[in-house]
VOGU-3710 file (C-alpha; in Angstrom, 3 decimals, decimal comma):
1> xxxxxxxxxx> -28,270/-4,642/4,583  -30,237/-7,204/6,233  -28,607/-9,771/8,782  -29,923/-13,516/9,020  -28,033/-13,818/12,441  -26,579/-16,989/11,251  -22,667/-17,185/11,871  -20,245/-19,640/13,592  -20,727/-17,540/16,841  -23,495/-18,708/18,531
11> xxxxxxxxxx> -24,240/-15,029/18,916  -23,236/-11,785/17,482  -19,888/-10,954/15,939  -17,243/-8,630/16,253  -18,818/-6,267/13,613  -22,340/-6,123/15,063  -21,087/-5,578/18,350  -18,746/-2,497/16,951  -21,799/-1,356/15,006  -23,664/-1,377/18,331
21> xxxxxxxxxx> -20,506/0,711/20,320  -20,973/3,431/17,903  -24,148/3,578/15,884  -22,811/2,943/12,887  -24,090/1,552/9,627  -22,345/-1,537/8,325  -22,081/-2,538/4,695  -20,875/-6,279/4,832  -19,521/-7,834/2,444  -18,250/-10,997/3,287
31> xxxxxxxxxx> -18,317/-14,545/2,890  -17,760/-16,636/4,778  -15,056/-19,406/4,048  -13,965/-17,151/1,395  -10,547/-16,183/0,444  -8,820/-13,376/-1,319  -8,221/-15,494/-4,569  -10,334/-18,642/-5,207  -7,589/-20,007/-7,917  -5,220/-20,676/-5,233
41> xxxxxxxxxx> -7,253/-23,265/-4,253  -7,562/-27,129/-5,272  -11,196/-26,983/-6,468  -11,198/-23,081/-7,648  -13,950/-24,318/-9,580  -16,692/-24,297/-6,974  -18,841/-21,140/-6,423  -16,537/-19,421/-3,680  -17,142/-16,102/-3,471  -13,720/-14,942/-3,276
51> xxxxxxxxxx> -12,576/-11,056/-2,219  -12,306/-10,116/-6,248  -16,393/-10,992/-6,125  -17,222/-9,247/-3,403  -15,328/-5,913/-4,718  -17,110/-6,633/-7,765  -20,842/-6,638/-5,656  -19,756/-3,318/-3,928  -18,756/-1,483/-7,030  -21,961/-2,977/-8,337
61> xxxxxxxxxx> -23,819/-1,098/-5,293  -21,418/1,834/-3,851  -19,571/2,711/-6,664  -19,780/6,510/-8,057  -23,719/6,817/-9,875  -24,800/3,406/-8,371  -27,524/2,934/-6,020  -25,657/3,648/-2,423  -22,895/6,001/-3,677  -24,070/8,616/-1,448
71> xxxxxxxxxx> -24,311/6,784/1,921  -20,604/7,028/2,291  -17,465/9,206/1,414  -14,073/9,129/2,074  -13,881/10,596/5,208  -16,874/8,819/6,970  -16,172/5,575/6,032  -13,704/2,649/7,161  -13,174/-0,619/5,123  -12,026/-3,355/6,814
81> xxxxxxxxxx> -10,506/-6,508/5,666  -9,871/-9,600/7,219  -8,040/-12,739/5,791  -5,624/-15,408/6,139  -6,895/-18,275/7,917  -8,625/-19,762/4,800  -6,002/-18,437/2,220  -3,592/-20,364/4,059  -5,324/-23,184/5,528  -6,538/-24,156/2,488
91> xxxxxxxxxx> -3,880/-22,893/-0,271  -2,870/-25,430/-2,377  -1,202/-23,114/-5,002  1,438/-20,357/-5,296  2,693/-18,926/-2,298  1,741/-16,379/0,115  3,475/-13,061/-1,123  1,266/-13,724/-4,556  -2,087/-14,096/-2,323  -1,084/-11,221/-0,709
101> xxxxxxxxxx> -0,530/-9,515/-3,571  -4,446/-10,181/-4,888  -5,171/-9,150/-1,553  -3,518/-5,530/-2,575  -4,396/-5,309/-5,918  -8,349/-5,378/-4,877  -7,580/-2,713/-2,354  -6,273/-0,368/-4,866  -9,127/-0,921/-6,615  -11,211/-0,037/-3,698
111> xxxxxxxxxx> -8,990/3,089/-3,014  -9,668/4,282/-7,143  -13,440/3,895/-6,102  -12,958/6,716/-3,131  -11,745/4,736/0,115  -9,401/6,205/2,166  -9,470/4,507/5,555  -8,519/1,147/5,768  -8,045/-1,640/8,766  -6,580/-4,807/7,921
121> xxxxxxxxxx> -6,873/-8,109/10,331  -3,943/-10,169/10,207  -4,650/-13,767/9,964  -5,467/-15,029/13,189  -3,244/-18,100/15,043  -5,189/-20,565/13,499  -2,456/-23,206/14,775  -4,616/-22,789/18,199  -7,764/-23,810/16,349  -9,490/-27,078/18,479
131> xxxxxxxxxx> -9,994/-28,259/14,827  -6,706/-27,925/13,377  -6,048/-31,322/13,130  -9,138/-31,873/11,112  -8,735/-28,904/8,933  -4,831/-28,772/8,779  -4,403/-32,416/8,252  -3,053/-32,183/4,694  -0,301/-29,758/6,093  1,292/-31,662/8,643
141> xxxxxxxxxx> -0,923/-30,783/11,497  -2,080/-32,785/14,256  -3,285/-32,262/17,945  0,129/-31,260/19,433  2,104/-29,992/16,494  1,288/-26,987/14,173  4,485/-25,346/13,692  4,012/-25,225/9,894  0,794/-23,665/9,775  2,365/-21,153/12,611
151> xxxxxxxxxx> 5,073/-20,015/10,298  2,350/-19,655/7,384  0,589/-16,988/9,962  3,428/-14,985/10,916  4,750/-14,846/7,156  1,066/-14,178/5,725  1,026/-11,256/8,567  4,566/-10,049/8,088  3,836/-10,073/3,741  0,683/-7,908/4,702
161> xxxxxxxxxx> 2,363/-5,266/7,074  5,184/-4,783/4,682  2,416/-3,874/1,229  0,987/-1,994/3,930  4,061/0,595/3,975  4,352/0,637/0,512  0,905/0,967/-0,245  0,859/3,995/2,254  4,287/5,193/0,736  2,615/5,419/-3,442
171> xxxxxxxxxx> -1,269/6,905/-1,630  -0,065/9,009/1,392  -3,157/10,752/1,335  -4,781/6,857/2,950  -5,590/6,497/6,899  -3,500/2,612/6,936  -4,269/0,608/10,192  -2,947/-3,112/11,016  -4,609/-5,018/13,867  -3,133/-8,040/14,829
181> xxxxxxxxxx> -6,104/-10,768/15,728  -2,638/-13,049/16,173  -1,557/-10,899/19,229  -5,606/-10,346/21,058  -5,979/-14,023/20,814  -2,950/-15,322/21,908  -3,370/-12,389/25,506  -6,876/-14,073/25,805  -5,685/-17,607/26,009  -3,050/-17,062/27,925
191> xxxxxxxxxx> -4,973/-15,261/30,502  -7,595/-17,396/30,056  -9,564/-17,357/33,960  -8,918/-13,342/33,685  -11,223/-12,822/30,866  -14,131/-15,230/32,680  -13,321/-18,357/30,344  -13,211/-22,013/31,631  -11,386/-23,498/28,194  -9,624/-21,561/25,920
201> xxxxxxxxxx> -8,019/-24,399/24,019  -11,150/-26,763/22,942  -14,247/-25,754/21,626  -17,998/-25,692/22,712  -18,715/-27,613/19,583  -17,247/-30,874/21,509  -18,966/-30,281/24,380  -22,825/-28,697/23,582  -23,887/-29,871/26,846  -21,710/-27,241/28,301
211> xxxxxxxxxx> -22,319/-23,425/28,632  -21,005/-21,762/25,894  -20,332/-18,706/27,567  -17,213/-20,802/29,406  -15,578/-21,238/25,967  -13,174/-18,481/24,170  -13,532/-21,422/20,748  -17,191/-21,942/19,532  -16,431/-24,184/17,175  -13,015/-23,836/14,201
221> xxxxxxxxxx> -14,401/-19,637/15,102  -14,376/-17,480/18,382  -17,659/-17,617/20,520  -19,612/-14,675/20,869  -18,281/-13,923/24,060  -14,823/-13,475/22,842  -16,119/-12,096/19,850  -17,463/-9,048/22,068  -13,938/-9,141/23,677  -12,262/-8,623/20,517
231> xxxxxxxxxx> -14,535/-5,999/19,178  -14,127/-3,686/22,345  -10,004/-3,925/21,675  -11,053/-3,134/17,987  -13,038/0,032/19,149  -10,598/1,015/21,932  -7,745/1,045/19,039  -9,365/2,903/16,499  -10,521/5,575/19,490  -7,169/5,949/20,075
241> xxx> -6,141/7,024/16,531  -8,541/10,275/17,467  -6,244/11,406/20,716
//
């Protein structure tokens, strides 16, 4: 797949720096703003490309007697998911277990098609976000206070862990790995000076005139400085499952 190099970054993401740690070939899916199901959404009639589309692109492409079928197999290959942050920032119907439950139903779709390894983000703590007040407004969120989005996080995490162990309970022959982007961030900002940040509660979008390289926020997303931070705890975790 070709790469524009256009994300919220200002550089290169988690996945193209894992890609890079182990000369690997990524298939990417994702969209970004998108969510697992677009109809829990106020206007779930614009063209979001929600997780349901995106399966439906890579059965389209990688499914058995399509055109990349035989780049991957169930051993070599990991699928990754990450979600949250937009499912819950911006849900404005039904509650989390249901989006949750889309979030499942696709990946049992992509285990029928052959997967068999699969790493699942938690939402990140979006409630940190410089521009949660912006974003978050509609929820109760301001500068100071985010408590309601927090406790959308840790339930949207908790919902995901627990379909987790019963999704590995009915398909025990599946490789089920949970990575919490909640706990990595939260280390980072607390120990901010350690990992060679100046700010790790605005962003460089405020503040262009600054080096962005002193910033753990680009913008409402993770510069690509912490973005290369998170991707070497990524890769250190998954080495780990080998030993």
């Amino acid at each position: 797949m070709t790469y524009t190099g256009k994300n919220h970054s200002g550089g290169k993401n988690w996945p193209l720096y894992l890609m890079e740690f182990n000369n690997i070939k990524l298939w990417n899916y994702a969209v970004g703003g998108a969510v697992i199901n677009k109809k829990y959404l106020k206007n779930n009639n614009k063209n979001n490309i929600d997780l349901e589309k995106q399966y439906e692109y890579f059965h389209e492409n990688m499914s058995e007697g399509k055109q990349f079928y035989n780049v991957w197999n169930k051993d070599n290959s990991l699928f990754t998911f990450w979600f949250g942050a937009c499912d819950i920032g911006y849900r404005k119907y039904g509650s989390i277990d249901e989006v949750t439950d889309n979030l499942f139903n696709i990946i049992n779709k992509i285990y029928e098609v052959g997967a068999r390894n699969i790493l699942i983000f938690g939402s990140p703590p979006i409630y940190r976000n410089p521009y949660r007040s912006i974003f978050y407004k509609n929820k109760g969120c301001s500068k100071k206070d985010c408590n309601y989005i927090k406790n959308e996080v840790l339930t949207f995490n908790y919902n995901v862990v627990n379909k987790m162990k019963m999704f590995f309970e009915k398909y025990s022959d599946t490789n089920m790995f949970f990575y919490s982007t909640v706990e990595k961030f939260e280390e980072i900002i607390f120990k901010c000076k350690k990992y060679g940040f100046k700010d790790c509660i605005n962003a460089w979008g405020y503040n262009k005139q600054k080096n962005i390289n002193d910033y753990f926020w680009a913008n409402s997303h993770i510069s690509f400085k912490a973005n290369k931070y998170l991707a070497n705890d990524i890769n250190e975790f998954l080495r780990s499952l080998n030993k």
